[in-house]
C-alpha positions, 0 to 999 in steps of 0.5 A: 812660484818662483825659484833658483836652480843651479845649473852646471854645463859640465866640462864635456858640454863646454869642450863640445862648444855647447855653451851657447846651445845650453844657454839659448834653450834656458832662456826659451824656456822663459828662465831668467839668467841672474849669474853666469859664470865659465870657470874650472873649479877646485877639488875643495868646491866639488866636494861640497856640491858632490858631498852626497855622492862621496862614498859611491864607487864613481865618486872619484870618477865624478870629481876628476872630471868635474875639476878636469876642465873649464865648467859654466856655473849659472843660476837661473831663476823663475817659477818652477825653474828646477822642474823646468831645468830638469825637463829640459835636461832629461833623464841622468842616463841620456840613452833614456833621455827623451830626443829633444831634451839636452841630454837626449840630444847631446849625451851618451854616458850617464856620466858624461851627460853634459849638464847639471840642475839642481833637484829641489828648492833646497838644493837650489839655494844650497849649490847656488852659494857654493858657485856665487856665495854673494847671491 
């Protein structure tokens, strides 16, 4: 079935030059790309797409890094593309991460962990209009 993920390659995936690294397993997953765009985001949009974490102890952590830089937004489309970003992203903690994987090959902290994909269908409506409102 298909579907749309949002996808973020955080700011330490963009200063590490891995934009392009991201982009090119996407797209050999057989994921197709339907908006791309390199932008640093305010404090207003991140805490709509992290509203859920607002109250955890790394909350603050969270939105200073994630407005701290130049980010890529891309949604991403094709049948079971959330699954399938989530495979190629590994596991949150990249220690855990399986080589091979983005966070697995390119990651150490789980708070670093270079990439974001949507976890459900839902999700991936939701955030996609939060990054490209006119999708």
């Amino acid at each position: 079935m298909s579907e749309r993920t949002l996808i973020l390659i955080k700011p330490d995936g963009v200063a590490r030059g891995l934009v392009g690294e991201v982009v090119r397993r996407i797209e050999g997953k057989g994921l197709q790309l339907v908006a791309m765009e390199l932008r640093t985001i305010d404090h207003a949009t991140a805490a709509e797409h992290y509203a859920e974490h607002e109250g955890r102890p790394y909350y603050e952590d969270l939105m200073s890094f994630i407005t701290g830089g130049p980010l890529v937004a891309i949604v991403a489309e094709g049948d079971r593309a959330i699954e399938a970003f989530r495979q190629l992203a590994g596991s949150t903690d990249p220690v855990a991460a399986p080589t091979g994987s983005i966070r697995g090959d390119f990651a150490t902290a789980t708070n670093r962990n270079i990439v974001h994909g949507s976890d459900s269908p839902e999700n991936g409506i939701r955030e996609a209009k939060i990054f490209f409102p006119n999708l």
